[in-house]
BAMI-572015 format. One record per atom (N, C-alpha, C, O): x, y, z; residue number from 1; residue in one letter. Coordinates in nm, 4 decimals. Example, Ala and Ser with C-alpha at 12.3 -4.5 7.8 and 13.67 -1.06 7.14 Angstrom:
        xx        yy        zz  num  residuo
    1.3190   -0.5690    0.7800    1        A
    1.2300   -0.4500    0.7800    1        A
    1.3200   -0.3300    0.7800    1        A
    1.4236   -0.3319    0.8465    1        A
    1.2850   -0.2250    0.7080    2        S
    1.3670   -0.1060    0.7140    2        S
    1.2900    0.0030    0.7870    2        S
    1.3409    0.1138    0.8039    2        S
END
This chain:
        xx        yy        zz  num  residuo
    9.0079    5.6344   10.0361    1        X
    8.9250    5.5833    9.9287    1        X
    8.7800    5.5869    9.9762    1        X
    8.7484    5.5502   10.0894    1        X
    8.7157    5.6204    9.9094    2        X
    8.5576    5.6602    9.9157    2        X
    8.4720    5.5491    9.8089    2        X
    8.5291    5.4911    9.7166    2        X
    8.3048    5.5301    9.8456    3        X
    8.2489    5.4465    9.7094    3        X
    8.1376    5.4534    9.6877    3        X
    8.0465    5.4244    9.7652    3        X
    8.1277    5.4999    9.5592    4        X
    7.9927    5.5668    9.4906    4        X
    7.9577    5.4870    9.4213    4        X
    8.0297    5.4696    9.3230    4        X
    7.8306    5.3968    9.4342    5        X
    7.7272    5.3509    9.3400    5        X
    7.7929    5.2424    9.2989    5        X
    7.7791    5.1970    9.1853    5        X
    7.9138    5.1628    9.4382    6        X
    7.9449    5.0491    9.4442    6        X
    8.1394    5.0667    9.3661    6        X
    8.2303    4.9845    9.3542    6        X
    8.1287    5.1979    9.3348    7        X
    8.2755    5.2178    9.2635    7        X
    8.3459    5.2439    9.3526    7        X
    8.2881    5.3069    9.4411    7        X
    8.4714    5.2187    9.3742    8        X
    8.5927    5.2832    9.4764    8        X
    8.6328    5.3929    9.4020    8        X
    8.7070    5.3783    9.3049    8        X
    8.5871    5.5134    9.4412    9        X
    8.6692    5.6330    9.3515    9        X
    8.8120    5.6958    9.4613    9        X
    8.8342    5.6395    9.5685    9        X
    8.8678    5.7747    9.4303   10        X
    8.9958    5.8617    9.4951   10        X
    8.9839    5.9928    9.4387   10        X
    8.9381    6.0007    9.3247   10        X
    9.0223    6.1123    9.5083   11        X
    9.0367    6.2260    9.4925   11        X
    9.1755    6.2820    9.5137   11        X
    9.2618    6.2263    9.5815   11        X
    9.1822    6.3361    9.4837   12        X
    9.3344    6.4417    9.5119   12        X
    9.3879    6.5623    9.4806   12        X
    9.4298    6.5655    9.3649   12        X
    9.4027    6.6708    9.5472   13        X
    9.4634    6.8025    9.5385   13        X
    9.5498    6.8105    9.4830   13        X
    9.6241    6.7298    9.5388   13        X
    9.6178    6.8648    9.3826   14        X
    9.7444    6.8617    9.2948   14        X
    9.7875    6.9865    9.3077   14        X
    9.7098    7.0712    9.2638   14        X
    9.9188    7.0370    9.3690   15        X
    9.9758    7.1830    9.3918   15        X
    9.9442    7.2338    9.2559   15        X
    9.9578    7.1575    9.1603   15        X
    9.8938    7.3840    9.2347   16        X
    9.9178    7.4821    9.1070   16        X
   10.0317    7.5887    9.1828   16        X
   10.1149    7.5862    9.2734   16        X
    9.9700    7.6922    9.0711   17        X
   10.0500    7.8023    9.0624   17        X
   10.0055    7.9210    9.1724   17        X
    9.8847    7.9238    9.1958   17        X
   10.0872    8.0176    9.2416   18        X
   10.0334    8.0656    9.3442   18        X
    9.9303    8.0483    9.4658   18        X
    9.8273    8.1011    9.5076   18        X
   10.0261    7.9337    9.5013   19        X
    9.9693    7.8625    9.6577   19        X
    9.8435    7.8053    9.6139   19        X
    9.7593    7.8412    9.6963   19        X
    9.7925    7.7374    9.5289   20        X
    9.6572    7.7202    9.5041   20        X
    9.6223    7.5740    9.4501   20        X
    9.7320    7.5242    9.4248   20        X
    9.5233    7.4825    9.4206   21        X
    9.5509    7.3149    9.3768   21        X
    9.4131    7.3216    9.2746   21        X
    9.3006    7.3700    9.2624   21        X
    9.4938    7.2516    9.2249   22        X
    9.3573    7.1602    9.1047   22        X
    9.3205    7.0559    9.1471   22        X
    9.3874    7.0113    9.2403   22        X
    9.2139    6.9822    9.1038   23        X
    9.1582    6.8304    9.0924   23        X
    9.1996    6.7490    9.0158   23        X
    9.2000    6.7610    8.8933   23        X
    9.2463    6.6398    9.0901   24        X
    9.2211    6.5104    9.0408   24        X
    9.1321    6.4020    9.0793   24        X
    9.1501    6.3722    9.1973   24        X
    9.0202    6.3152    9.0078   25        X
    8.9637    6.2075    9.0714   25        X
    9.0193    6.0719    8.9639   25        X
    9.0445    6.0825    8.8438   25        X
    9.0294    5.9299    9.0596   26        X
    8.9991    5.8213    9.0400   26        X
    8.9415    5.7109    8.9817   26        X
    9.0311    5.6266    8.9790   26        X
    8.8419    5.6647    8.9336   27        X
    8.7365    5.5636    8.9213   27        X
    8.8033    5.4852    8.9140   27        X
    8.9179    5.5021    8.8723   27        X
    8.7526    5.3600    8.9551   28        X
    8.8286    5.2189    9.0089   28        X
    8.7237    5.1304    8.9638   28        X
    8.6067    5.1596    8.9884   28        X
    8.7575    5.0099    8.8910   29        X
    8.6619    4.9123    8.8869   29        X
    8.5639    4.8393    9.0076   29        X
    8.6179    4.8228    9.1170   29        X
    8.4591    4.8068    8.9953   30        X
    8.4207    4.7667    9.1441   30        X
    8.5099    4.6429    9.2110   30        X
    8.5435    4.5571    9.1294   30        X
    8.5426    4.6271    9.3161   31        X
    8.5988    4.5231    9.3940   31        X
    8.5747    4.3712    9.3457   31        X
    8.4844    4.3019    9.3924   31        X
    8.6562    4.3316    9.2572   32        X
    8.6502    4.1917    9.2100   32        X
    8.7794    4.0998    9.2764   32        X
    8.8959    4.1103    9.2380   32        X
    8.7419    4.0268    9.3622   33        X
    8.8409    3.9592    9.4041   33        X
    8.9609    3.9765    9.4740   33        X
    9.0473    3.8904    9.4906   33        X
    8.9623    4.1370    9.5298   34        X
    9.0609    4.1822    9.5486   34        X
    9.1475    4.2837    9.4559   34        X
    9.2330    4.3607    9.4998   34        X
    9.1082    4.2693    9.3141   35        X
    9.2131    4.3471    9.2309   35        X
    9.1456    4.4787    9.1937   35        X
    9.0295    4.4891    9.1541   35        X
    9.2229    4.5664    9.2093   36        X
    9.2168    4.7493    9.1509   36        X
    9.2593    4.7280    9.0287   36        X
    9.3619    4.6721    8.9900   36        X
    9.1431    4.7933    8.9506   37        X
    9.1374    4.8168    8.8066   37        X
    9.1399    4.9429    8.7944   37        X
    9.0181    4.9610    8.7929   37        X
    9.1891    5.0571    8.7832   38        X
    9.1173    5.1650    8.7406   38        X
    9.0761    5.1917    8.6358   38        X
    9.1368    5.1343    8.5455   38        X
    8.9925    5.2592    8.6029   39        X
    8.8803    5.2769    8.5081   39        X
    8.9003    5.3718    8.4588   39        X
    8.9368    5.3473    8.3438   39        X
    8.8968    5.5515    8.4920   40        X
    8.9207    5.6459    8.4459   40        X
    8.9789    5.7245    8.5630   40        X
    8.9598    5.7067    8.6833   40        X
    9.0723    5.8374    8.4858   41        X
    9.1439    5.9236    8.5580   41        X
    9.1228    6.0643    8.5232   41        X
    9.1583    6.1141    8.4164   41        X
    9.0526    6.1371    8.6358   42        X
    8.9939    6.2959    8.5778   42        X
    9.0540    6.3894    8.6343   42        X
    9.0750    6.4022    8.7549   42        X
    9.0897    6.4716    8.5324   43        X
    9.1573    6.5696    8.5877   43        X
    9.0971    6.6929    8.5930   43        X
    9.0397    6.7085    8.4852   43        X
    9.0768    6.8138    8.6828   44        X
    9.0330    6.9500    8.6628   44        X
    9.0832    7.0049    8.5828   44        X
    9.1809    6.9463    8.5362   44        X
    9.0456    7.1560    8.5160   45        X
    9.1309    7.1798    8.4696   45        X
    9.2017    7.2786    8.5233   45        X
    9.1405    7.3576    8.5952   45        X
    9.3606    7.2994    8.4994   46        X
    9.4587    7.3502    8.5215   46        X
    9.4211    7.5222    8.5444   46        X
    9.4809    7.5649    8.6432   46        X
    9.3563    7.6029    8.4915   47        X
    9.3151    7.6804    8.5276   47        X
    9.1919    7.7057    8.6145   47        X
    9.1700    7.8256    8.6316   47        X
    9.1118    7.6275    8.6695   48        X
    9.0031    7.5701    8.7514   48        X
    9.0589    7.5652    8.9312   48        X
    9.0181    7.4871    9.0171   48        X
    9.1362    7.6474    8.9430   49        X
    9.2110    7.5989    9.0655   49        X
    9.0972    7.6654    9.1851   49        X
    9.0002    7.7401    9.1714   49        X
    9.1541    7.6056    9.2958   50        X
    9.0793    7.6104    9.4388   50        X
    9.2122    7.6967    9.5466   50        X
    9.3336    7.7048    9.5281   50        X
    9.1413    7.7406    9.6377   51        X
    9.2424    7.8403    9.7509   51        X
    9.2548    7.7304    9.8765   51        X
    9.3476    7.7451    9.9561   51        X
    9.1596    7.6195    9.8935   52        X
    9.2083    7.4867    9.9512   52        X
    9.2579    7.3745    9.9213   52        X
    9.2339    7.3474    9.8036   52        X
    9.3181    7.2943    9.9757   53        X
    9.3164    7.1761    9.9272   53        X
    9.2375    7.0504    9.9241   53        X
    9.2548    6.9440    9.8647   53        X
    9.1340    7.0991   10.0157   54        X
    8.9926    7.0374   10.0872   54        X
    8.9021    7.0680    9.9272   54        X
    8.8769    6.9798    9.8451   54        X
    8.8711    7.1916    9.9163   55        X
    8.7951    7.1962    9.8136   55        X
    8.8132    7.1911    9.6911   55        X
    8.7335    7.2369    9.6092   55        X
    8.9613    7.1132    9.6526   56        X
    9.0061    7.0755    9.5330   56        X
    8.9766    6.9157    9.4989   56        X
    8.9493    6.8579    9.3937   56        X
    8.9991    6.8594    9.6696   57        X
    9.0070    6.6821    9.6802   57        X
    8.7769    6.7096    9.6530   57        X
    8.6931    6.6421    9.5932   57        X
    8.7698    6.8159    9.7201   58        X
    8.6150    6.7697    9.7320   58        X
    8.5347    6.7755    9.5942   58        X
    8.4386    6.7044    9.5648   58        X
    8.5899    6.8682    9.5208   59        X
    8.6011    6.8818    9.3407   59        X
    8.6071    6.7535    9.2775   59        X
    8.5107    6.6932    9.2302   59        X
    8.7461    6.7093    9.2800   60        X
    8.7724    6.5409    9.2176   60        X
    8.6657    6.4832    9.3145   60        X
    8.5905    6.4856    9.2171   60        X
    8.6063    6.4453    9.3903   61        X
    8.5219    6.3658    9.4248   61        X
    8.3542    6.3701    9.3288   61        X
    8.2714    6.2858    9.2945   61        X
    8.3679    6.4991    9.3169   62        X
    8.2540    6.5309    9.2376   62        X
    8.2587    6.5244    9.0834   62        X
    8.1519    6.5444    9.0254   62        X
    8.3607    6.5007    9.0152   63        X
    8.4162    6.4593    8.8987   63        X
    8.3955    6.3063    8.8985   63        X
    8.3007    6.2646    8.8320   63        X
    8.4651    6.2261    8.9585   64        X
    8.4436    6.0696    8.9773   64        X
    8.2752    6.0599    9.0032   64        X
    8.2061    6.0184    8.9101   64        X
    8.2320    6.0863    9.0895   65        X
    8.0331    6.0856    9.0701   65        X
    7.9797    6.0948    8.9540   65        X
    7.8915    6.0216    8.9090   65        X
    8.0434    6.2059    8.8893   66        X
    7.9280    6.2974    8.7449   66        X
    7.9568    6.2009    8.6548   66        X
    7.8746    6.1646    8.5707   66        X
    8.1047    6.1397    8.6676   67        X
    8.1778    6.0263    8.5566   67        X
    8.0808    5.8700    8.5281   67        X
    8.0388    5.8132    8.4273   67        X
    8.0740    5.8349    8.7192   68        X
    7.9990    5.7211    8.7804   68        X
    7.8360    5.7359    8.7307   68        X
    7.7613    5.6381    8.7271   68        X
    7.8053    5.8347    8.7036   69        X
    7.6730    5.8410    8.6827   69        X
    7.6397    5.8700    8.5405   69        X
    7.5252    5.8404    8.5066   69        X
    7.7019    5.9114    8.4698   70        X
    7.7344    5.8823    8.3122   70        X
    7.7413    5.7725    8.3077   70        X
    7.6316    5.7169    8.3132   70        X
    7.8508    5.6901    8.2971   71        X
    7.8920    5.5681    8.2865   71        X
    7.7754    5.4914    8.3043   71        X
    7.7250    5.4251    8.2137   71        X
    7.7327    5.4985    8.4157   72        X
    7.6216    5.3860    8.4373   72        X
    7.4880    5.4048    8.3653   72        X
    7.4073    5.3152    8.3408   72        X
    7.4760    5.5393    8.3340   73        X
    7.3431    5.6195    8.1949   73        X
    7.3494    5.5180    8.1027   73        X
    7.2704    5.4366    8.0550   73        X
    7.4620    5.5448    8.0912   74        X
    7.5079    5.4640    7.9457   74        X
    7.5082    5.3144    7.8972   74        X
    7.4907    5.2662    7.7853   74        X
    7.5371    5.2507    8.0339   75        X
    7.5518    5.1236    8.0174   75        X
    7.4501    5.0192    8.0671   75        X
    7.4515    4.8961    8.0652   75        X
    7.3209    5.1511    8.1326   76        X
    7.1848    5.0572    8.1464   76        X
    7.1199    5.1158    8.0013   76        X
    7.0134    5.0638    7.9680   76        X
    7.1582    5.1871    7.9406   77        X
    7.0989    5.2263    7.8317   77        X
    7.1024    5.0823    7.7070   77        X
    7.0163    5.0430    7.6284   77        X
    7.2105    5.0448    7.7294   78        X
    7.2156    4.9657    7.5966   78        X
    7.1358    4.8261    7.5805   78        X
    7.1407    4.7641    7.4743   78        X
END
C-alpha cells in the first residue's frame, strides 16, 4: 500500500491474454480510526495490456493519482 495526497491507494497486475497484465488501482478513504473505506476501484482497460507486471502495478498507481487529483479538483472547487 502506497499514499498519495494523504489517500492509501493499491495497485495490481491482473493476468491477460498472451502472457501479458492489465491494471488495476485502489483508492481508499484517508485513515480514519483505523477503518478502510474504499472509495473507487479502477480498472485499465482490458485491451491496454503491459509485457510486465511491474509496469501494469506502475499503471494502476498512476490511475489512483489522476483519480486522487480529480477528486480533490472537484471537491476544493465547491
Amino acid at each position: 500500500m502506497h499514499h498519495y495526497n494523504n489517500y492509501p491507494i493499491y495497485a495490481a497486475a491482473v493476468p491477460a491474454l498472451k502472457n501479458r497484465w492489465y491494471s488495476r488501482g485502489i483508492v481508499f478513504a484517508p485513515d480514519k480510526e483505523g477503518a478502510t473505506i474504499e472509495l473507487k476501484r479502477l480498472e485499465g482497460p482490458r485491451d491496454f495490456t503491459f509485457v510486465t507486471k511491474e509496469q501494469a502495478e506502475e499503471h494502476g498507481f498512476q490511475l489512483c493519482r489522476a483519480w486522487i487529483d480529480e477528486h480533490a479538483t472537484k471537491k476544493t472547487a465547491s
